[in-house]
N, CA, C and O atoms as a GROMACS GRO file, in nm:
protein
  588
    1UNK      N    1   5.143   3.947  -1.831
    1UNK     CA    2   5.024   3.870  -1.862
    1UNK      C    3   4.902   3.951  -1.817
    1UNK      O    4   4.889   4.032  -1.725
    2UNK      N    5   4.805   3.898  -1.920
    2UNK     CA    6   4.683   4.021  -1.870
    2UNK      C    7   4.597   3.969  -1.747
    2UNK      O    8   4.581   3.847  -1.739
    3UNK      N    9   4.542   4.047  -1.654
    3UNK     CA   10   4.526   4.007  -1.517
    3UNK      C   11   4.391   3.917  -1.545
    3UNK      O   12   4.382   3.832  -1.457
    4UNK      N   13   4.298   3.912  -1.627
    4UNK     CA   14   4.204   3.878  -1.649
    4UNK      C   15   4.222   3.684  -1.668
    4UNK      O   16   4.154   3.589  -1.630
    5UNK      N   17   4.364   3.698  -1.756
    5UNK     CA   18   4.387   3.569  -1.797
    5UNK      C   19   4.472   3.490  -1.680
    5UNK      O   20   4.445   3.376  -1.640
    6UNK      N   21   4.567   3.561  -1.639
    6UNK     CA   22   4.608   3.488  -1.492
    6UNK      C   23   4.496   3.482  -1.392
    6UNK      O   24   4.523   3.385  -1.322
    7UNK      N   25   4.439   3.510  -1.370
    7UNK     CA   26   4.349   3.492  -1.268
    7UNK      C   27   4.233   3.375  -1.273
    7UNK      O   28   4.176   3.314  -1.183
    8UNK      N   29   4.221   3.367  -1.439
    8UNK     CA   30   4.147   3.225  -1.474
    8UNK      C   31   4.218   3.109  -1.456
    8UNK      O   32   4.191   3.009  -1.389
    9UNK      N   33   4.348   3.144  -1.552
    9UNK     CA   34   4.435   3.065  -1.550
    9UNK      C   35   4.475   2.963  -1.391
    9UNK      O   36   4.504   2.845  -1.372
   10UNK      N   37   4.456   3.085  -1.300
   10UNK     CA   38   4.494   3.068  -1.159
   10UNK      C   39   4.386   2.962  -1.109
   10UNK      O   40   4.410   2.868  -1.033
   11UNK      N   41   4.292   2.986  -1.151
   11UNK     CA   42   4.152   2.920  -1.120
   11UNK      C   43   4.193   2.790  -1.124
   11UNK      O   44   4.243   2.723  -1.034
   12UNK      N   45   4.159   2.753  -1.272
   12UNK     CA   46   4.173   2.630  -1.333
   12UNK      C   47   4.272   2.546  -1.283
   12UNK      O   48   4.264   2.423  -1.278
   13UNK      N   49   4.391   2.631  -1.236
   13UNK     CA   50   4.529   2.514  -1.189
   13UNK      C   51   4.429   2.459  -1.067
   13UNK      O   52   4.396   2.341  -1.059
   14UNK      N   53   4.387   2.558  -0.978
   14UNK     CA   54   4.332   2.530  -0.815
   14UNK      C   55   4.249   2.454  -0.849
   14UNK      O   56   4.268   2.352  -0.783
   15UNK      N   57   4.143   2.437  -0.932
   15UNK     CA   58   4.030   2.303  -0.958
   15UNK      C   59   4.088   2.216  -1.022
   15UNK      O   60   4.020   2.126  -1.072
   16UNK      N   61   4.216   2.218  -1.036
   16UNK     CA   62   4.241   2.061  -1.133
   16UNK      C   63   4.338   2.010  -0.984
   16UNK      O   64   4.288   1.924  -0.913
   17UNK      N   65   4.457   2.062  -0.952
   17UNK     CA   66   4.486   2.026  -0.814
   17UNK      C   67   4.441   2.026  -0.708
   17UNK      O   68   4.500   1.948  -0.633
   18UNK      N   69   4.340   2.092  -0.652
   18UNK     CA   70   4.259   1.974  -0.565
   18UNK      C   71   4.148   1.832  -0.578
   18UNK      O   72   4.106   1.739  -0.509
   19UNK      N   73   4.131   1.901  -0.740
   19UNK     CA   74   4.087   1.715  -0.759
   19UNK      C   75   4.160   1.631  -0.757
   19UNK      O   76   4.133   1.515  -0.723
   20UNK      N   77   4.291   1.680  -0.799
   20UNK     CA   78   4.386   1.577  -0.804
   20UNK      C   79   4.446   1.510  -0.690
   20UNK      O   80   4.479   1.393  -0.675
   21UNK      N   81   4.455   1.634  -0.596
   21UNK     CA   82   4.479   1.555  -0.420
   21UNK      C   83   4.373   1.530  -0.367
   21UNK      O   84   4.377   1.439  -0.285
   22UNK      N   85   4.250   1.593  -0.388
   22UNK     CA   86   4.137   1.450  -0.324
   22UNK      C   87   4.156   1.326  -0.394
   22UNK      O   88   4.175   1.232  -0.317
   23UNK      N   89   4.158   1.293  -0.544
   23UNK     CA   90   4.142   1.176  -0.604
   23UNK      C   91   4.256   1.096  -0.506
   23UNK      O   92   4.207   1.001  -0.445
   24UNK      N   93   4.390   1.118  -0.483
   24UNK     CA   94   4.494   1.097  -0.399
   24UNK      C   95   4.454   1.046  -0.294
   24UNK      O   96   4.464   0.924  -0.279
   25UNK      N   97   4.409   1.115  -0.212
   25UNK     CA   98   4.354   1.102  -0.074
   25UNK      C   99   4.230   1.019  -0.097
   25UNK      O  100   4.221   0.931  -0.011
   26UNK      N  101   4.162   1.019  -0.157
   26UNK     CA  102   4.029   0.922  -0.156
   26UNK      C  103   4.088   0.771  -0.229
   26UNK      O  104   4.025   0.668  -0.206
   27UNK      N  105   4.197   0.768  -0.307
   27UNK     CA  106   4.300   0.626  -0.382
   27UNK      C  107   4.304   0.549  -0.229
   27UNK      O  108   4.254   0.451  -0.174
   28UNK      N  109   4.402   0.669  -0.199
   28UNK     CA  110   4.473   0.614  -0.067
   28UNK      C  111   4.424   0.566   0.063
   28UNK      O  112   4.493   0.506   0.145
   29UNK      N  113   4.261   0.605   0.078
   29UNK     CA  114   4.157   0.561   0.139
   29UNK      C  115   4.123   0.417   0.168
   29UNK      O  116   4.124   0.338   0.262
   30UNK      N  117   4.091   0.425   0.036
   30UNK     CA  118   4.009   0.323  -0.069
   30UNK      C  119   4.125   0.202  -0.054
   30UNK      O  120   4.122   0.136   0.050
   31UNK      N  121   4.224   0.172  -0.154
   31UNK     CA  122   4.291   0.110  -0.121
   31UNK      C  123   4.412   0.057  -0.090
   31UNK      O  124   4.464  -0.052  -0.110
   32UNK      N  125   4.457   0.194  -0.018
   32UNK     CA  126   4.624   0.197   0.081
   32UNK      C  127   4.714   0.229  -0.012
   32UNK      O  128   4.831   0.206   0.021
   33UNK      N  129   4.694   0.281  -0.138
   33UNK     CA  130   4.818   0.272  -0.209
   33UNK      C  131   4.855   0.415  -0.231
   33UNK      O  132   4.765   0.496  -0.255
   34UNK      N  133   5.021   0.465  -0.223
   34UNK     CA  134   5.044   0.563  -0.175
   34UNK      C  135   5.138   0.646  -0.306
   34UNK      O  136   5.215   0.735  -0.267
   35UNK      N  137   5.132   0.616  -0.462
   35UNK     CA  138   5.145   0.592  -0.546
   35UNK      C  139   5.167   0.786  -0.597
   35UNK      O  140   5.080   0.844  -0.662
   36UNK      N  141   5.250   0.831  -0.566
   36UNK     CA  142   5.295   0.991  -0.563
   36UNK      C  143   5.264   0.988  -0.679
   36UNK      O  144   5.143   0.971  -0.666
   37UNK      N  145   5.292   0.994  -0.847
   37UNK     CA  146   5.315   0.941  -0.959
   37UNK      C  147   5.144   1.011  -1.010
   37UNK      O  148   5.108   1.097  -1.091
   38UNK      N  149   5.074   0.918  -0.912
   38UNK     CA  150   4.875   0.919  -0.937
   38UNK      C  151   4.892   1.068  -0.879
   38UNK      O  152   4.839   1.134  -0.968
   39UNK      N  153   4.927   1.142  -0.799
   39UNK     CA  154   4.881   1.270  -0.758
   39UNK      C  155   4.898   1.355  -0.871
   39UNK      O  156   4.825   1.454  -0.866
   40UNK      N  157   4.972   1.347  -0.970
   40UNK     CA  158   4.984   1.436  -1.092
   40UNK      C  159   4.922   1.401  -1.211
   40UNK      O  160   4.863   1.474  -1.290
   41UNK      N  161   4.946   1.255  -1.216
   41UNK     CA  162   4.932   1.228  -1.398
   41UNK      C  163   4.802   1.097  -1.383
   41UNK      O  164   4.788   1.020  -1.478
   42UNK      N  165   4.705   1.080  -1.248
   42UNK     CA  166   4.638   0.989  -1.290
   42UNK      C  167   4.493   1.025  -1.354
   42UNK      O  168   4.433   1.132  -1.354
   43UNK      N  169   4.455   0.891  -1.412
   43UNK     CA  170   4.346   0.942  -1.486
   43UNK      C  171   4.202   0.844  -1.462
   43UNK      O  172   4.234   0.729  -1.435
   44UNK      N  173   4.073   0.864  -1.466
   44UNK     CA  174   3.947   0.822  -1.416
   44UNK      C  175   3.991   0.866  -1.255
   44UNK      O  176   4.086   0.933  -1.214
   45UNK      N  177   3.851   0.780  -1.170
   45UNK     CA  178   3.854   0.850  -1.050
   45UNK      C  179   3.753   0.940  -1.043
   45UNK      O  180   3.690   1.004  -1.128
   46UNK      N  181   3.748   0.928  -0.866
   46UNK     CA  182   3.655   1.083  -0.849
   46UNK      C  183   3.814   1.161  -0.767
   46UNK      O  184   3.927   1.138  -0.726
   47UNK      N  185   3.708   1.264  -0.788
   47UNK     CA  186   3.654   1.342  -0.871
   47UNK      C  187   3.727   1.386  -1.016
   47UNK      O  188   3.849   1.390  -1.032
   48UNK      N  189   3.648   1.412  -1.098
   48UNK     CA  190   3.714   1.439  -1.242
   48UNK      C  191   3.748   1.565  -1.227
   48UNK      O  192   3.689   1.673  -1.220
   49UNK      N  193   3.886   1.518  -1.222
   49UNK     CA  194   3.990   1.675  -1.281
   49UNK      C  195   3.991   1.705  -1.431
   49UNK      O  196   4.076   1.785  -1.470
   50UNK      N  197   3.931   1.668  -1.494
   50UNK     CA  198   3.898   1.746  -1.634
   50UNK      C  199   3.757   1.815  -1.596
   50UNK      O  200   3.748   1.936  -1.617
   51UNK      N  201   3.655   1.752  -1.547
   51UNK     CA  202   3.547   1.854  -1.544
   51UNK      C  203   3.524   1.968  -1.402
   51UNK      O  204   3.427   2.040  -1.377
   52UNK      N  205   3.654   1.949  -1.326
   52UNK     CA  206   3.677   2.065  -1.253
   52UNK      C  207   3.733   2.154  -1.303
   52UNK      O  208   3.709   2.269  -1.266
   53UNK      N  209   3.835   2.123  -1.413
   53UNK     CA  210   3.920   2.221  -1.506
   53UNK      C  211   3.773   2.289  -1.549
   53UNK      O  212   3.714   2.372  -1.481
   54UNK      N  213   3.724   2.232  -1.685
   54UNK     CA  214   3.653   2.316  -1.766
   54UNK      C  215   3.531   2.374  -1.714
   54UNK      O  216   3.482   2.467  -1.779
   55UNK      N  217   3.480   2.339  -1.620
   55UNK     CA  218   3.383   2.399  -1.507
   55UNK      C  219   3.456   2.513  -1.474
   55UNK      O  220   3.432   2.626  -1.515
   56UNK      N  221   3.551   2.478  -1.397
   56UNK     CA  222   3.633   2.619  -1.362
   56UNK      C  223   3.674   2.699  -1.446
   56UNK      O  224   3.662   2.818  -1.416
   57UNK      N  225   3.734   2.668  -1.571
   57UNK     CA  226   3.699   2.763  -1.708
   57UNK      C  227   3.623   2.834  -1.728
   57UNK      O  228   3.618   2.955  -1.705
   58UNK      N  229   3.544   2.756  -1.780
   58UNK     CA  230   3.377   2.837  -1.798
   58UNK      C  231   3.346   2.931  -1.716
   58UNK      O  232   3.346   3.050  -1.747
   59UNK      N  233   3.315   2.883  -1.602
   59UNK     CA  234   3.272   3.012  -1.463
   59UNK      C  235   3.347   3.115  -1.436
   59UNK      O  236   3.304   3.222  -1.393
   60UNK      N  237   3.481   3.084  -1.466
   60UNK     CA  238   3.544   3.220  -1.410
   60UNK      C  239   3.542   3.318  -1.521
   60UNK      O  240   3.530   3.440  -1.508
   61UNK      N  241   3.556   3.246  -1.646
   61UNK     CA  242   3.487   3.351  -1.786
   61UNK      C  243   3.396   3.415  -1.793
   61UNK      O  244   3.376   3.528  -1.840
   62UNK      N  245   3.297   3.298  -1.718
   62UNK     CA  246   3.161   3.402  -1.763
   62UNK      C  247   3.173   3.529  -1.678
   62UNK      O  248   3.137   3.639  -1.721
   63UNK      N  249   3.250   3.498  -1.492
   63UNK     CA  250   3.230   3.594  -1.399
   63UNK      C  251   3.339   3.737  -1.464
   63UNK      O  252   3.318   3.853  -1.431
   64UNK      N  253   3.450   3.697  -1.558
   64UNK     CA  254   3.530   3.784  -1.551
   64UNK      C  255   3.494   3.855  -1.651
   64UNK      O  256   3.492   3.974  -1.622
   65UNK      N  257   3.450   3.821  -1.815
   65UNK     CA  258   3.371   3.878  -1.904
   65UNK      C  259   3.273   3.930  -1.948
   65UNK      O  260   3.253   4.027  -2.021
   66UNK      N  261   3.161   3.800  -1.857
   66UNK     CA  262   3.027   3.819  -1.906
   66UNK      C  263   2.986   3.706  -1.997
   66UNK      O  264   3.052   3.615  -2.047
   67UNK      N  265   2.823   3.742  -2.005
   67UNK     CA  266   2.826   3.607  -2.134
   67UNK      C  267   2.843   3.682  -2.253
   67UNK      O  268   2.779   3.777  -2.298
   68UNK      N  269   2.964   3.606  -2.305
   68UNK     CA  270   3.002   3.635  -2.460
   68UNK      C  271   3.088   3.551  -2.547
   68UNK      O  272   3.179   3.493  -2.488
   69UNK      N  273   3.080   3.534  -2.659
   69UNK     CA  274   3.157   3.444  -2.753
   69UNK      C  275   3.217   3.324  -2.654
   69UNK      O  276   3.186   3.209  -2.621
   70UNK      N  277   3.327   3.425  -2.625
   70UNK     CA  278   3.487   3.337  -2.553
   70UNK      C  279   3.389   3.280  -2.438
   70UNK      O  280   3.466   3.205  -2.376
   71UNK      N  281   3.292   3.274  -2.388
   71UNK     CA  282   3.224   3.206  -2.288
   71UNK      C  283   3.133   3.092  -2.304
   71UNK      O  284   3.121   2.990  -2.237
   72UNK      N  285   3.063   3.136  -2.422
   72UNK     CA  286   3.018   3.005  -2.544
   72UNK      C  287   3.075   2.892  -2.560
   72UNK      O  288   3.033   2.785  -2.517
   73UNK      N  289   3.193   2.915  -2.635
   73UNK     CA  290   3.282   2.840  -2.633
   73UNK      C  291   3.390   2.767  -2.501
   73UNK      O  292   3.433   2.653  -2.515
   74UNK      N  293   3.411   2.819  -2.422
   74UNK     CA  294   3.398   2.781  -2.306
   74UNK      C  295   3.334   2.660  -2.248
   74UNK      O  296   3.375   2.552  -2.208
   75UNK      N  297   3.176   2.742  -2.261
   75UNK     CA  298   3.072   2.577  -2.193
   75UNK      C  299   3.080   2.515  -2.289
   75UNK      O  300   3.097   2.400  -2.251
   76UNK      N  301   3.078   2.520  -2.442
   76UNK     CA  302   3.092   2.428  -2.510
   76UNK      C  303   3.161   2.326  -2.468
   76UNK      O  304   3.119   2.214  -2.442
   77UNK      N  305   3.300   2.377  -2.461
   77UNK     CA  306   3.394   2.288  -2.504
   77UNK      C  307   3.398   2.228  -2.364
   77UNK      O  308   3.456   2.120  -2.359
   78UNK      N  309   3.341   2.283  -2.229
   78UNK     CA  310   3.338   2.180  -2.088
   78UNK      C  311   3.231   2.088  -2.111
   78UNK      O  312   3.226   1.991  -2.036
   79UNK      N  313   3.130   2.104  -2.215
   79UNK     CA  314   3.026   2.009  -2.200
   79UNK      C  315   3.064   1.866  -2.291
   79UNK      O  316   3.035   1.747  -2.277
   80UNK      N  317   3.129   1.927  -2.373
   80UNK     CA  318   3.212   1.807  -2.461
   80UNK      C  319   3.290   1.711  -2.406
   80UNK      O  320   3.273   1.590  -2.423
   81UNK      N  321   3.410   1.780  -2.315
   81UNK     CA  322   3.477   1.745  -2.248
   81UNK      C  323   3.432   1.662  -2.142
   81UNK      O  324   3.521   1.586  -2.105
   82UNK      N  325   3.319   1.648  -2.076
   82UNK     CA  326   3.239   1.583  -1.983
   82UNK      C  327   3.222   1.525  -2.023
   82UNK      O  328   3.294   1.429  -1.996
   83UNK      N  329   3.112   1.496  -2.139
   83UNK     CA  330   3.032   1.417  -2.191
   83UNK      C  331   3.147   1.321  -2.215
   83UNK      O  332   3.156   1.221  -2.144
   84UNK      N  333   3.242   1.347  -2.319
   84UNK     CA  334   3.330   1.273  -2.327
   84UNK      C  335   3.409   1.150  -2.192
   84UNK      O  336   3.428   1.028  -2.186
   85UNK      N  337   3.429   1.249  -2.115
   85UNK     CA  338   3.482   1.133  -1.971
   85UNK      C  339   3.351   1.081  -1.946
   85UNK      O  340   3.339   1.046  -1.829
   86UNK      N  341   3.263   1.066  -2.006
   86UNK     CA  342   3.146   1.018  -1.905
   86UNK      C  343   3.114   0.888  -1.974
   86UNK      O  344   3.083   0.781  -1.922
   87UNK      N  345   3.131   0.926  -2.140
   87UNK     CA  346   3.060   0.786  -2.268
   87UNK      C  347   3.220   0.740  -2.296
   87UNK      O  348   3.286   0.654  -2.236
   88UNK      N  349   3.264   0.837  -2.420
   88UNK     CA  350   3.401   0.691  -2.478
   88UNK      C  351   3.504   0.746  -2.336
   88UNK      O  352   3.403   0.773  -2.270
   89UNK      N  353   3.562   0.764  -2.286
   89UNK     CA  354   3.688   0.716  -2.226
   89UNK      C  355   3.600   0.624  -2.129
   89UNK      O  356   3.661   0.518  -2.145
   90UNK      N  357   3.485   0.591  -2.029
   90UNK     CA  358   3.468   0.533  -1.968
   90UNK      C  359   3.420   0.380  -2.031
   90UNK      O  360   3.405   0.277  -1.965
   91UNK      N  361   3.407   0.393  -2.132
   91UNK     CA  362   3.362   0.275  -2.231
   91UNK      C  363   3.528   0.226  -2.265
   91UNK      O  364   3.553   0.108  -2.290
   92UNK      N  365   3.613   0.310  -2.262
   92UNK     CA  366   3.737   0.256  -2.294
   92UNK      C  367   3.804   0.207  -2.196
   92UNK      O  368   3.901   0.148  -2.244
   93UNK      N  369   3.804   0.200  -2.053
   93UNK     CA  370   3.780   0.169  -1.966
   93UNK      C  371   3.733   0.053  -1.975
   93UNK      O  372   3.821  -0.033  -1.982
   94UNK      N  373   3.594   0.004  -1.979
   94UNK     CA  374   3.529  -0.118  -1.977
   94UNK      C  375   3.660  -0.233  -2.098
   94UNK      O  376   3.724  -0.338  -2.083
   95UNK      N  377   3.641  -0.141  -2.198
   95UNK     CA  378   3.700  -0.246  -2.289
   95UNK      C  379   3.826  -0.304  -2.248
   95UNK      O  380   3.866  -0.419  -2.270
   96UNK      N  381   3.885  -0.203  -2.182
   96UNK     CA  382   4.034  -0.284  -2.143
   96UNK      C  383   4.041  -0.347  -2.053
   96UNK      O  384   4.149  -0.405  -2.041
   97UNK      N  385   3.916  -0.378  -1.924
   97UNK     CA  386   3.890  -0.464  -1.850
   97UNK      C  387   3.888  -0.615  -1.922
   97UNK      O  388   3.960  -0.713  -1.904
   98UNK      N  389   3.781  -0.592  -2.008
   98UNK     CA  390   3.750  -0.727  -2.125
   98UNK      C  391   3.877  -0.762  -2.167
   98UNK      O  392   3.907  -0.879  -2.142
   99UNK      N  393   3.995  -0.664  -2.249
   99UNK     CA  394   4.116  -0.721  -2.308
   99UNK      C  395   4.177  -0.761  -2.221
   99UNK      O  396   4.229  -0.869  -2.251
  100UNK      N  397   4.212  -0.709  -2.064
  100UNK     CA  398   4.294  -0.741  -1.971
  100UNK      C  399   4.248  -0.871  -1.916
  100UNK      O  400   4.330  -0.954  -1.877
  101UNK      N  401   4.161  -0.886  -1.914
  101UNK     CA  402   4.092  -1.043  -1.856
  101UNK      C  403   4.139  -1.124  -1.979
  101UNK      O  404   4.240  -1.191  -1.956
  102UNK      N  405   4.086  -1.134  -2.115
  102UNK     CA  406   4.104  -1.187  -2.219
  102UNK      C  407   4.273  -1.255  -2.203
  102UNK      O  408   4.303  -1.373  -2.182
  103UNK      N  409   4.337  -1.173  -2.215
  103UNK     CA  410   4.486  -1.189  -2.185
  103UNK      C  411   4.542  -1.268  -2.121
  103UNK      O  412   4.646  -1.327  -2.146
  104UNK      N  413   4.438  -1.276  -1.987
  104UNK     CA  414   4.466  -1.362  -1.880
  104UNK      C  415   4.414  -1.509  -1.863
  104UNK      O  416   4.433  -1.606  -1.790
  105UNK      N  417   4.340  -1.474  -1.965
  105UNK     CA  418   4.308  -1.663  -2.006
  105UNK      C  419   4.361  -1.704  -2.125
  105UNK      O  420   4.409  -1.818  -2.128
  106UNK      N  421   4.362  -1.623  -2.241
  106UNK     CA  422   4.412  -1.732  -2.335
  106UNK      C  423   4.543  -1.711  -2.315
  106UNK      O  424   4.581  -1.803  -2.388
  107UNK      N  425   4.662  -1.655  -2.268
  107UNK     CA  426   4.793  -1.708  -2.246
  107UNK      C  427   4.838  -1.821  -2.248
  107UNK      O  428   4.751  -1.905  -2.271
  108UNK      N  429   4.955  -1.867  -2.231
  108UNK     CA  430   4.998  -1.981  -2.174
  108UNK      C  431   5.042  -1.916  -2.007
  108UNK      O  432   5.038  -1.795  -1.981
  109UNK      N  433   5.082  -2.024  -1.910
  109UNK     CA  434   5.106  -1.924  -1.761
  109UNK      C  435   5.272  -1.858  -1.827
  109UNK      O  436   5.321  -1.757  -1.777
  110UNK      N  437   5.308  -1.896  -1.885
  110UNK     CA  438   5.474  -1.865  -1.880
  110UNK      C  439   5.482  -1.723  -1.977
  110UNK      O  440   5.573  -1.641  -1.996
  111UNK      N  441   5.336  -1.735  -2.032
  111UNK     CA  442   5.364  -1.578  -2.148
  111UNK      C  443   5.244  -1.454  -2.075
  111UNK      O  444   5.167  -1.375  -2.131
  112UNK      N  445   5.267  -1.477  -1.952
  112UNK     CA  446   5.156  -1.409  -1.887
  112UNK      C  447   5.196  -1.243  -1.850
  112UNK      O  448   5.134  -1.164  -1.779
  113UNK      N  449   5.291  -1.229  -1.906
  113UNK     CA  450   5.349  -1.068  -1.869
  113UNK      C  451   5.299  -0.992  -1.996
  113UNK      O  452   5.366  -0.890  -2.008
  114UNK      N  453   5.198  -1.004  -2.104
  114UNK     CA  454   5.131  -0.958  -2.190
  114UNK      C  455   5.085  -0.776  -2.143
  114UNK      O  456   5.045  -0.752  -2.030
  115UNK      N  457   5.098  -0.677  -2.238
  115UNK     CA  458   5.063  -0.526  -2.209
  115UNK      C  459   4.901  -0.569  -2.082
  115UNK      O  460   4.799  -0.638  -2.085
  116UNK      N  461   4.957  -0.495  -2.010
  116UNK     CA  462   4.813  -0.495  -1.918
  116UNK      C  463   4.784  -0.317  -1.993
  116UNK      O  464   4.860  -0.235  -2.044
  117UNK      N  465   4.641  -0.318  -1.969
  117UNK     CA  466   4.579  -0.186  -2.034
  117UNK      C  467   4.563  -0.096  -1.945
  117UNK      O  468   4.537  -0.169  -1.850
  118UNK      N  469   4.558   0.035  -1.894
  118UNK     CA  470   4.491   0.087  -1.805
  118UNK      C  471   4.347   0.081  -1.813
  118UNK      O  472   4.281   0.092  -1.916
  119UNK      N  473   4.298   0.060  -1.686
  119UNK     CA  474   4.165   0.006  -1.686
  119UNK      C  475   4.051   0.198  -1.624
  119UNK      O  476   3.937   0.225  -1.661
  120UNK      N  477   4.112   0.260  -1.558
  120UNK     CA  478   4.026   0.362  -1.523
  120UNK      C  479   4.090   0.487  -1.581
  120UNK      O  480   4.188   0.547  -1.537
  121UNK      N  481   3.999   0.523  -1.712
  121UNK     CA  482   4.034   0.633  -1.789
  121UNK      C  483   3.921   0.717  -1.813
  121UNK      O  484   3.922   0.814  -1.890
  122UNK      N  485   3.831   0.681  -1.753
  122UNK     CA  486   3.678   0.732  -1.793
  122UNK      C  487   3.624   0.805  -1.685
  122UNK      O  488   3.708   0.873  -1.627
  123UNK      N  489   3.498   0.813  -1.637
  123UNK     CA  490   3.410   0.864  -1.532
  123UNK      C  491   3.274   0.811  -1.550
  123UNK      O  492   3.201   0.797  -1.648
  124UNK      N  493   3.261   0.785  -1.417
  124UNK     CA  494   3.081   0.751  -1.371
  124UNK      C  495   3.032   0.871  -1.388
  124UNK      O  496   3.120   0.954  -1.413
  125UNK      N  497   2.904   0.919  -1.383
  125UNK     CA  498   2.837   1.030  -1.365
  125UNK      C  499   2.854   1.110  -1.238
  125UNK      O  500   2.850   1.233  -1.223
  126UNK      N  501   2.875   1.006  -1.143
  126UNK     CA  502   2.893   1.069  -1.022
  126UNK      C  503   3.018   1.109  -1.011
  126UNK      O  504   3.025   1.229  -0.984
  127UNK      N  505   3.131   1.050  -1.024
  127UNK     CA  506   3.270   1.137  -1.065
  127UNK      C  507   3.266   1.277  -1.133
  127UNK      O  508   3.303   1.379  -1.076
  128UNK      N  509   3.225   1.274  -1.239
  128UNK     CA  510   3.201   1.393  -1.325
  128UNK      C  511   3.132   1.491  -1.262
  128UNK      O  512   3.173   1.607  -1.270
  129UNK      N  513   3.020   1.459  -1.190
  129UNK     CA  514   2.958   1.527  -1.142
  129UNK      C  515   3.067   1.605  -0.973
  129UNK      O  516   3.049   1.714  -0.919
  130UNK      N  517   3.137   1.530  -0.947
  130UNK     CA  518   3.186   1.562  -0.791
  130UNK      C  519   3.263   1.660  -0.906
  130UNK      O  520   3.228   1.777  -0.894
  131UNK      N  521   3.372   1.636  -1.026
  131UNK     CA  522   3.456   1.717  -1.024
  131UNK      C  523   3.419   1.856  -1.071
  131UNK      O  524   3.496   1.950  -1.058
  132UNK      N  525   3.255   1.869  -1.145
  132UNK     CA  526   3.159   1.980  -1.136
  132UNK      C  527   3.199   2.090  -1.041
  132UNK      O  528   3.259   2.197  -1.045
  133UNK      N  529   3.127   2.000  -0.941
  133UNK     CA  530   3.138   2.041  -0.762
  133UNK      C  531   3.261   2.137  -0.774
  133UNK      O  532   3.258   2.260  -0.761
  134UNK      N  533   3.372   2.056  -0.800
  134UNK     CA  534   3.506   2.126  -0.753
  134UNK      C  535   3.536   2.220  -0.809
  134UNK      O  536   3.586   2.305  -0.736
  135UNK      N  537   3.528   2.251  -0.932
  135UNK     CA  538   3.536   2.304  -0.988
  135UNK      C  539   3.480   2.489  -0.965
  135UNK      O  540   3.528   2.602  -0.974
  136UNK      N  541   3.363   2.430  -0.934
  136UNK     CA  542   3.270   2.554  -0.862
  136UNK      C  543   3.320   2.630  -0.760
  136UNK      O  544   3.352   2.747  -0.741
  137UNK      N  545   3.315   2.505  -0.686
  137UNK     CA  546   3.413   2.568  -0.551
  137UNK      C  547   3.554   2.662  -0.534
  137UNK      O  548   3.587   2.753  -0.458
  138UNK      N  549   3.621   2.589  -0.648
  138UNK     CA  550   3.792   2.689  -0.705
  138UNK      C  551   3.729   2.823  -0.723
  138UNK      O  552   3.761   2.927  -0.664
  139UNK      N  553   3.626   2.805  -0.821
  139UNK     CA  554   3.560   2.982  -0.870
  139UNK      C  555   3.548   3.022  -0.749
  139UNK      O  556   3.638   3.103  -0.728
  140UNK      N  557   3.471   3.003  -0.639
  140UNK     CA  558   3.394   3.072  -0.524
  140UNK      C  559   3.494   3.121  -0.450
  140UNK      O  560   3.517   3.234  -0.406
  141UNK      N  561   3.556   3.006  -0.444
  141UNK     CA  562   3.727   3.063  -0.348
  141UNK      C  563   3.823   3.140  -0.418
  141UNK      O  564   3.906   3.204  -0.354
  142UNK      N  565   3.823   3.141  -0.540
  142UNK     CA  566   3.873   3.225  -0.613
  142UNK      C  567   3.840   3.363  -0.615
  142UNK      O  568   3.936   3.440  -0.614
  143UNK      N  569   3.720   3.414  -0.618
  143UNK     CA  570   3.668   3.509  -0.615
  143UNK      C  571   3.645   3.592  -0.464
  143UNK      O  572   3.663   3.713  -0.453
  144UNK      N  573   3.610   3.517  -0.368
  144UNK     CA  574   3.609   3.565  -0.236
  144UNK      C  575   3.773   3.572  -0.193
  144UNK      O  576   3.801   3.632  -0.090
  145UNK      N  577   3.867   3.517  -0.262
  145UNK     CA  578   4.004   3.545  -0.205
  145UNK      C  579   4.040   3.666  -0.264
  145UNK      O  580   4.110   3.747  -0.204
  146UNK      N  581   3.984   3.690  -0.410
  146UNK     CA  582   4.029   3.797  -0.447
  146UNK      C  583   3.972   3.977  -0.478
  146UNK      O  584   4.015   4.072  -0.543
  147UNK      N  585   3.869   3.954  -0.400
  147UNK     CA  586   3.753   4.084  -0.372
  147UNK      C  587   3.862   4.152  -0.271
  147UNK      O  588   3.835   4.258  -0.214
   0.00000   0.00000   0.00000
């Protein structure tokens, strides 16, 4: 593999797994639940492990290339990707609050085991923004580990 691409590659794992064990550690804070399962595959939360990924994308491209094309595309596609956790998945979010409540009243009590929705799939600004943060940080440590 070409060293240029493992080394991004390398990046990106390190900013998506430590968002993912802070989000863990800040769950487990918050409210005691110790839910191994959420350390890999959960989704909303701070900090956003998608915009630590493509943050960390982006940056280590631009540091390892330069600005060019493949770096363009890059922030593009992290600014999309943000924007996105920030408007519809967090709006999708809201909505399944509304269906999940909905559910819970017009039932009868005996048909009350109805699909519950996942309710945190989105991001606040400030989520998005922490997983920014992290993201940055993977590059910095990335780069000072490997000088």
């Amino acid at each position: 593999m070409d060293p240029v691409v493992a080394r991004v590659l390398l990046t990106c794992s390190i900013a998506w797994l430590i968002s993912q064990i802070l989000k863990f550690v800040i769950n487990f804070h918050k409210n005691g639940n110790s839910n191994f399962s959420q350390l890999l595959f959960s989704q909303g939360g701070m900090p956003s492990s998608h915009s630590a990924f493509v943050t960390a994308l982006a940056l280590a491209l631009l540091l390892e290339e330069g600005l060019n094309s493949t770096t363009l595309v890059a922030f593009a596609y992290g600014i999309i990707t943000i924007r996105d956790a920030i408007g519809v998945r967090f709006e999708v979010g809201l909505h399944a609050v509304s269906i999940n409540n909905l559910n819970g009243v017009c039932q009868p009590p005996n048909e009350r085991s109805a699909q519950k929705f996942e309710e945190h799939v989105g991001h606040t600004l400030v989520e998005a923004v922490a997983g920014v943060i992290v993201g940055t940080m993977a590059v910095l440590c990335t780069v000072v580990l490997t000088l």
